[in-house]
N, C-alpha and C positions, 0 to 999 in steps of 0.2 A: 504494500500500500504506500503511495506518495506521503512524503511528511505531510503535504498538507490536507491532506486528507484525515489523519489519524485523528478521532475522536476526542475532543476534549472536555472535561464536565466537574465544576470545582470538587474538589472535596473537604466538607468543611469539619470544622473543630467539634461538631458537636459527633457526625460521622464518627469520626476518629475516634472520639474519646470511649463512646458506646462500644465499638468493632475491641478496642484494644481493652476493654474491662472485664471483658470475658475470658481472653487472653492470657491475661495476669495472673486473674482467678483458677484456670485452670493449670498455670506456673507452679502456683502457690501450693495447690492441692494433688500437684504428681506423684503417682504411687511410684511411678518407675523413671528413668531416664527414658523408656521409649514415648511415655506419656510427656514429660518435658519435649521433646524432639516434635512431638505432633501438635502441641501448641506453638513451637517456633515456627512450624510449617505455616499457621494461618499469618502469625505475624510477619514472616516475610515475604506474604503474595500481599499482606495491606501496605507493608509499607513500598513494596515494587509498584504498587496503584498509582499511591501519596506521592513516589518520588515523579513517576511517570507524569500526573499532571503538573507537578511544580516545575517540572524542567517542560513540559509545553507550553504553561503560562509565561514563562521567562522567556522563554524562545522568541514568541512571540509580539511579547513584550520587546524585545530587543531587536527586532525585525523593523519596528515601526515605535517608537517611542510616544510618536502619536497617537496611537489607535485608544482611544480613552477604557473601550471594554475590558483589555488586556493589561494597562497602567493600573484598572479598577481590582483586574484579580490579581496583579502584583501587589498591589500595595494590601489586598484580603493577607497575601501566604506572607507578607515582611510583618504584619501583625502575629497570626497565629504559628508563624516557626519557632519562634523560644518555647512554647508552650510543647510543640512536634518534638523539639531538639530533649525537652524535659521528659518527654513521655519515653523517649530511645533510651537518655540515661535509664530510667528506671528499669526497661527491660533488661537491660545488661546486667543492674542491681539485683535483680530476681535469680539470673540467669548466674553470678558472680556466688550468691546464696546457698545457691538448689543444693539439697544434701547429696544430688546425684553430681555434683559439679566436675569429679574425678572423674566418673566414666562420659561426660557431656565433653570435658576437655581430652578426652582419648581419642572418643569418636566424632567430633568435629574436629577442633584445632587451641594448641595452648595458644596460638597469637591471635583467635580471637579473645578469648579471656583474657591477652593481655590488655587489649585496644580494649575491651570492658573497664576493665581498671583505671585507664587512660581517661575515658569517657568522663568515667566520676570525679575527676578529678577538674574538667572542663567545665562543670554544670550547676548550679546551682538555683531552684525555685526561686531565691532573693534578687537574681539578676534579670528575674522574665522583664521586668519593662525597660531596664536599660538596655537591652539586644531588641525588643522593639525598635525603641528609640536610636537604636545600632542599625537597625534595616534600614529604616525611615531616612536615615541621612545619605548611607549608602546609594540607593536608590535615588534620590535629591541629586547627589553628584554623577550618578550613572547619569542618569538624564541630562542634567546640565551639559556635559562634557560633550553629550550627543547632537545637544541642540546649536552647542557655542561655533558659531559663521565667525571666519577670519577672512578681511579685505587683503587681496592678492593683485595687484596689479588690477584694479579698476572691478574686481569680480569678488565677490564673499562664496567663501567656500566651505565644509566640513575637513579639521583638520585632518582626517583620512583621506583628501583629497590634496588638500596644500600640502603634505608627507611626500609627494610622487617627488615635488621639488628638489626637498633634500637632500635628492642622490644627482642634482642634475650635472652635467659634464661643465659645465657654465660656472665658476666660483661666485659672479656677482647674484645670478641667477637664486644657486644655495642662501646667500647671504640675505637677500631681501627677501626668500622664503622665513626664514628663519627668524628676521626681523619682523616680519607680518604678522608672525605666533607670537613672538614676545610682546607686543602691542597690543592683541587680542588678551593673550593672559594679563597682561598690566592693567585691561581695561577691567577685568575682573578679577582682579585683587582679591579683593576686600571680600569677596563670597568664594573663591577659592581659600582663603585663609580661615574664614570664621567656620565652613564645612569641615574644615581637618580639625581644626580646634574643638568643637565638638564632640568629631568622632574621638580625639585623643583622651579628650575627658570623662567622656560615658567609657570608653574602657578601661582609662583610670578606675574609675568608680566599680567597675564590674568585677575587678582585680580586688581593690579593698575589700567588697564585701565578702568574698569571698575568702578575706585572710590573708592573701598575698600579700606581698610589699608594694608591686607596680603589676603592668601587664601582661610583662614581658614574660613569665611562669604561665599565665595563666593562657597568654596568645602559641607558646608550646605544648602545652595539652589542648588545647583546641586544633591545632593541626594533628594531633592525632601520632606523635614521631613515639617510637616503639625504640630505636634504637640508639638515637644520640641525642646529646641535649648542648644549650646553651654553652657549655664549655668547651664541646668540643670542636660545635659551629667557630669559637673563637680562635682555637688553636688552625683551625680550617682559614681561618679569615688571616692569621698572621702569616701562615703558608703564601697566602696569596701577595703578600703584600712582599714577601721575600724572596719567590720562587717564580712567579707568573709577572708582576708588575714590570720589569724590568726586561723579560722576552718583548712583551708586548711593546716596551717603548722601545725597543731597537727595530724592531717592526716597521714600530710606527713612524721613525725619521729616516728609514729606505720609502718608506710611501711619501714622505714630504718630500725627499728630493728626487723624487720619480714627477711626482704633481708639480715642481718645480716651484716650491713655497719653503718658507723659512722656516713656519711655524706651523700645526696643526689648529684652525679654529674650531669652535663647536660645531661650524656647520661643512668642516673638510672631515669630521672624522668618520662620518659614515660611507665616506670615498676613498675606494683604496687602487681603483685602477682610475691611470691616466687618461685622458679622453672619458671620462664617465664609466662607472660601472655599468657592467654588464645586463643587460635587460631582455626582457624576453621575446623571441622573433615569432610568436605566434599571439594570434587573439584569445579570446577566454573561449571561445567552442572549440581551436587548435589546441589549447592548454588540454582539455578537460577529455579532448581526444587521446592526445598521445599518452595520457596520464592511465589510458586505461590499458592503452599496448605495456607502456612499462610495468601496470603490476600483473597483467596477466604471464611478461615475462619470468618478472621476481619470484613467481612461485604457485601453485595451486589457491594457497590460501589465501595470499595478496587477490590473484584472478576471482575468486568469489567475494571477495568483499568489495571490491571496486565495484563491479557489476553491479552487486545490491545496492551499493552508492548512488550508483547513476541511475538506475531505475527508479530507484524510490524518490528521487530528486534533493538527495539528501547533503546538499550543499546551498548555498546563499552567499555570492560573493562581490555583488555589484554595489560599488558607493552608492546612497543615497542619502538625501535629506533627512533626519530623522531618525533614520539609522546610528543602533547602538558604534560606537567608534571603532572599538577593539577586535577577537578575534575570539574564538572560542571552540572549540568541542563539547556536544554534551551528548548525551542518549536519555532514550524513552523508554527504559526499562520492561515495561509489560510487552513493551515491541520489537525490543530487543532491536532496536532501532535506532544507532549514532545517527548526528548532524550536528554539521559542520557550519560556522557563521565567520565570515572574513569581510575584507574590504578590499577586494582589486586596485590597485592603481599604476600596473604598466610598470613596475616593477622587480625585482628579484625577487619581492617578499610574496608574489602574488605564486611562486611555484615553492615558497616556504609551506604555503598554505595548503599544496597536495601532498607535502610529503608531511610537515611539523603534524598539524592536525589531524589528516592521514594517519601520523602513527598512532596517534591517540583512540581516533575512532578504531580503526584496527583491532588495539587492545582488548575496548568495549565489543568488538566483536568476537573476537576469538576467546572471551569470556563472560561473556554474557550466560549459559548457563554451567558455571563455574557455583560447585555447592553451600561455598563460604559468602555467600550476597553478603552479608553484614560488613565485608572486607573491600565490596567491590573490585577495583583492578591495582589496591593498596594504597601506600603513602602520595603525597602528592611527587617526590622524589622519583620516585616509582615512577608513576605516572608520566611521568616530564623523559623521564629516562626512555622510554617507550615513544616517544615524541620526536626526541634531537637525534636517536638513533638512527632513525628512518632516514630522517634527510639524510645521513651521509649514506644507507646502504641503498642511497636513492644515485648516488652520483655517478653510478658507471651510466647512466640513463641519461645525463643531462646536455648531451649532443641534440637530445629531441628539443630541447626548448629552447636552448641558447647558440644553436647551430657552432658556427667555429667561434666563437664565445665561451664555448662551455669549459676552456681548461681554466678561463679567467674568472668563471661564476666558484670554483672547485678553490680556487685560491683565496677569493674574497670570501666564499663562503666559510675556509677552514680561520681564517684572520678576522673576523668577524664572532666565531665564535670563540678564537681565544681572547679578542680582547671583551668582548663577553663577560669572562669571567671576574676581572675587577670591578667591573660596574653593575652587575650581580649583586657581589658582593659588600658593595657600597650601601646598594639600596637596602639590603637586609641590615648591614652596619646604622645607617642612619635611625632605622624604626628602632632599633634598642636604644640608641639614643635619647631618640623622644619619647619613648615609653619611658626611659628609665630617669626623664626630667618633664614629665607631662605640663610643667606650669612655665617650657619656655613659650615666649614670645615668637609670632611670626617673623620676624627682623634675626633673632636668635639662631630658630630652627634652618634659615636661609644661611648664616652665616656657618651652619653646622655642615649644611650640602656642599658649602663652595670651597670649605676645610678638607672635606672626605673627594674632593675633584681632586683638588692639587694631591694629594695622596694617595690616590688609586688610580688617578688618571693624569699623571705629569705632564705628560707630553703634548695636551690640549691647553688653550685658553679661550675663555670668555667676555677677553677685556674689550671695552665699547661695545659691546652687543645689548640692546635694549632690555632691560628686565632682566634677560637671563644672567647678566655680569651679575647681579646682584647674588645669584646661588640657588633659582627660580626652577632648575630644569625638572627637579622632583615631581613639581606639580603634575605633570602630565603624565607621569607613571602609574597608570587606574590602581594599578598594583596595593602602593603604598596608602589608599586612600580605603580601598576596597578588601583589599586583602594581606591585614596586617601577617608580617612573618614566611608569608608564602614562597618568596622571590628566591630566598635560597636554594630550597628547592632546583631549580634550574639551573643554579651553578653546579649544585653536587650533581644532578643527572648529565650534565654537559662532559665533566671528567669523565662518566661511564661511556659517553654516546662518541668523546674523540679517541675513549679506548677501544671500543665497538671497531674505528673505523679504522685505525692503523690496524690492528687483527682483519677486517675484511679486506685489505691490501695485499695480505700474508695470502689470506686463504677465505674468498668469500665466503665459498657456501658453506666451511665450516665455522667461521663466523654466524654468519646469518641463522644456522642451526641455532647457536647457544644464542642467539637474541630471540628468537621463535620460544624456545623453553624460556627465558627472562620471564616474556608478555607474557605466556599461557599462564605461566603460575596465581598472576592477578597477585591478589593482596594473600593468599595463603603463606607465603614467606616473609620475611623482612626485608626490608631494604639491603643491608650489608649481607645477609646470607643469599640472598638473589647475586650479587654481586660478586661473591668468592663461587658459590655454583659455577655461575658462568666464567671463570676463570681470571676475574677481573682485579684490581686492588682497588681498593675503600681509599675515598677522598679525605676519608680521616689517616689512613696509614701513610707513616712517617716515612718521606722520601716521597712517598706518589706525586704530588704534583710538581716536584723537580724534575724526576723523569718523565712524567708526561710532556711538559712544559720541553726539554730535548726531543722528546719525539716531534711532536706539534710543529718546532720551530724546522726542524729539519727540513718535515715533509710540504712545511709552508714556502721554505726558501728555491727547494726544488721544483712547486709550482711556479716561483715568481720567476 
């Protein structure tokens, strides 16, 4: 069935509460672990229902920002999810209890009992109206960000559209794109500031009641991490700043004097070839073509998932007004049904979008019925890792898009995801920051971003550039506004996915095999045991990103 076709019909709080009381009850009252197991059976076809309409409402909703029906039953599920989010802790609570819990953790899995554990530790009934009040702003700035027109040369545009700019081969061209955004955000200051301030506060607040000191504990258990924490994110973060930062600037001043410039600005550094990066030589029904010759080459299961893709119409990638800004994967659970949400604009990132999101969907497909639902396809790590992998076991393909282009998309591509990593890791750096001083000042928290530039990112400047000189570029990272803690994630799966691609150099298909076993596991493993399985070293183990960082640079230099 086409996505848009798939039935949609709210489900509301009162629903829920009724279906999941029975549930409970029959938790509470198991003679046996098979009687716990058949009451988990109904709870997790309700909550596949629950999730299935919330990610159609959202869908939807982000399709057209306008459509007031879809705005109406987002803003319904940004009310009643603390309440959804409370009703999940407690089943785990029941499930964490059950005098049968020994054999429930035999015969399912001890990492979901852990993630139980995890859960209770995220949740608390005293927090339900500040994660309202958490959605509600969220939401306020989704929109906002969707609706905000930047004048471009005589034309107001969506800044998914003024973005095609910022790779243009033109420097003056970049620069007045860039300057048009900073003037756009300068003109809205003052509700980009007061939205973050807000959201900084209400999870202050969500943090104390809960006991915490700050956020920052309690934005890690709500990500749901099983395997590292805080400290060792940090020792990951000083890695980078000893091992990675210093490749990347040697990189990055053979790109300046290839571009024939002194210095790298903020709006040269997403150019790394001469004459303009690389773009793509077909249209969006060429892309969406060839896209499908290359997975049915890639392998049987690539071939049946693309197919279902395209039939069901399970992609959205055309700018428009109105339209959510960002990029997304999600699925429809009872349908077992990914889609995919982008924004085309005639550049490199628009065949990010068959492969990045592609892996994602993918995953959700080749696990979709995977027994552990409560684990979905794991950590967000996980997840991401499943994502950056593809694009590269995507590259022996990329003749199709970028014709005799393609060894310079392979090079920008690989130099774009190393220098990736320190601004990654900035943005995860900054949010501890401000979690862990929620009462700075917006003038502060700007001066905090443009400390952590010259720090992670030397070899750039921002001097005279409108607004942004000031330490502004944050703002437009949906990321940090939307999804506090997340952004790491994508560093640590980035080191799996460029050691994915130096081993598919070696030897693809048996690469590609142990990436196939990675996804199918879904969330049944952990993050670092998926990762030693597959033969790989943890971005936490000492020395890895130094030698990664050797391999990377190598194989970057012999692209160049």
């Amino acid at each position: 069935m086409k996505v848009s076709q798939l039935p949609y019909e709210r489900v509301t709080i009162e629903y829920i509460r009724s279906a999941i009381e029975s549930i409970f009850a029959d938790i509470k009252s198991a003679a046996s672990a098979d009687d716990v197991l058949a009451a988990r059976k109904r709870y997790v076809d309700l909550t596949t229902e629950i999730e299935t309409m919330l990610s159609l409402a959202y869908c939807r909703h982000t399709l057209d920002t306008r459509d007031q029906f879809y705005t109406d039953e987002q803003n319904y599920y940004d009310e009643i999810t603390p309440e959804l989010t409370q009703i999940i802790t407690e089943y785990g609570r029941l499930m964490l209890e059950s005098p049968f819990r020994a054999e429930l953790e035999q015969r399912l899995s001890p990492v979901l009992f852990k993630s139980f554990e995890v859960a209770q530790k995220a949740m608390s009934p005293e927090i339900i109206e500040d994660m309202i009040e958490e959605n509600r702003l969220t939401t306020e700035y989704s929109n906002f960000m969707s609706q905000l027109m930047f004048e471009f040369r005589g034309e107001k545009m969506p800044r998914t559209l003024l973005s095609r700019f910022f790779q243009d081969d033109d420097r003056d061209t970049r620069r007045e794109a860039y300057e048009a955004m900073g003037r756009g955000f300068e003109e809205n200051a003052e509700t980009l500031d007061s939205l973050f301030d807000r959201l900084v506060k209400v999870r202050d607040r969500m943090a104390k009641r809960m006991g915490y000191k700050n956020f920052v504990e309690l934005g890690y258990y709500r990500m749901g991490r099983l395997c590292y924490d805080k400290d060792m994110v940090a020792g990951y973060r000083k890695n980078i700043l000893s091992d990675i930062v210093p490749v990347v600037a040697r990189l990055k001043a053979r790109v300046a004097e290839r571009l024939g410039i002194d210095r790298i600005m903020m709006y040269d550094d997403s150019v790394v070839v001469a004459g303009g990066n690389p773009r793509p030589v077909l249209d969006t029904a060429g892309i969406f073509a060839e896209a499908r010759e290359m997975y049915h080459s890639m392998s049987p299961q690539t071939a049946a998932f693309i197919d279902m893709m395209l039939e069901n119409e399970a992609f959205d990638v055309e700018s428009r007004e109105g339209k959510w800004g960002g990029g997304y994967c999600t699925s429809f659970a009872k349908y077992k049904q990914p889609f995919i949400l982008a924004n085309f604009n005639g550049t490199a990132g628009d065949i990010d979008v068959i492969t990045h999101e592609a892996g994602h969907a993918f995953a959700d497909f080749m696990t979709c019925d995977n027994e552990l639902r409560e684990l979905g396809i794991g950590g967000m790590e996980t997840a991401e890792t499943h994502s950056m992998s593809m694009e590269f076991f995507c590259w022996r393909y990329m003749d199709r898009f970028f014709g005799d282009k393609a060894q310079q998309y392979r090079y920008m591509h690989a130099l774009d995801g190393l220098s990736f990593l320190p601004y990654g890791t900035m943005v995860d750096y900054f949010q501890h920051i401000v979690y862990e001083n929620p009462e700075m000042t917006p003038a502060e928290r700007n001066a905090a971003w443009k400390k952590l530039e010259q720090e992670f990112k030397p070899y750039m400047s921002t001097e005279g550039m409108t607004y942004l000189e000031k330490g502004t570029r944050w703002q437009y990272q949906m990321h940090i506004y939307e999804s506090p803690f997340y952004y790491i994630d994508y560093c640590l799966a980035q080191v799996i996915a460029f050691q994915f691609l130096l081993a598919s150099l070696d030897d693809y298909d048996d690469a590609f095999a142990r990436y196939y076993r990675y996804l199918c596991h879904g969330g049944e493993l952990v993050f670092t045991d998926l990762v030693a399985e597959a033969g790989l070293a943890s971005p936490f183990k000492e020395g890895a990103l130094k030698n990664l960082a050797e391999g990377v640079e190598k194989l970057i230099l012999s692209l160049e």
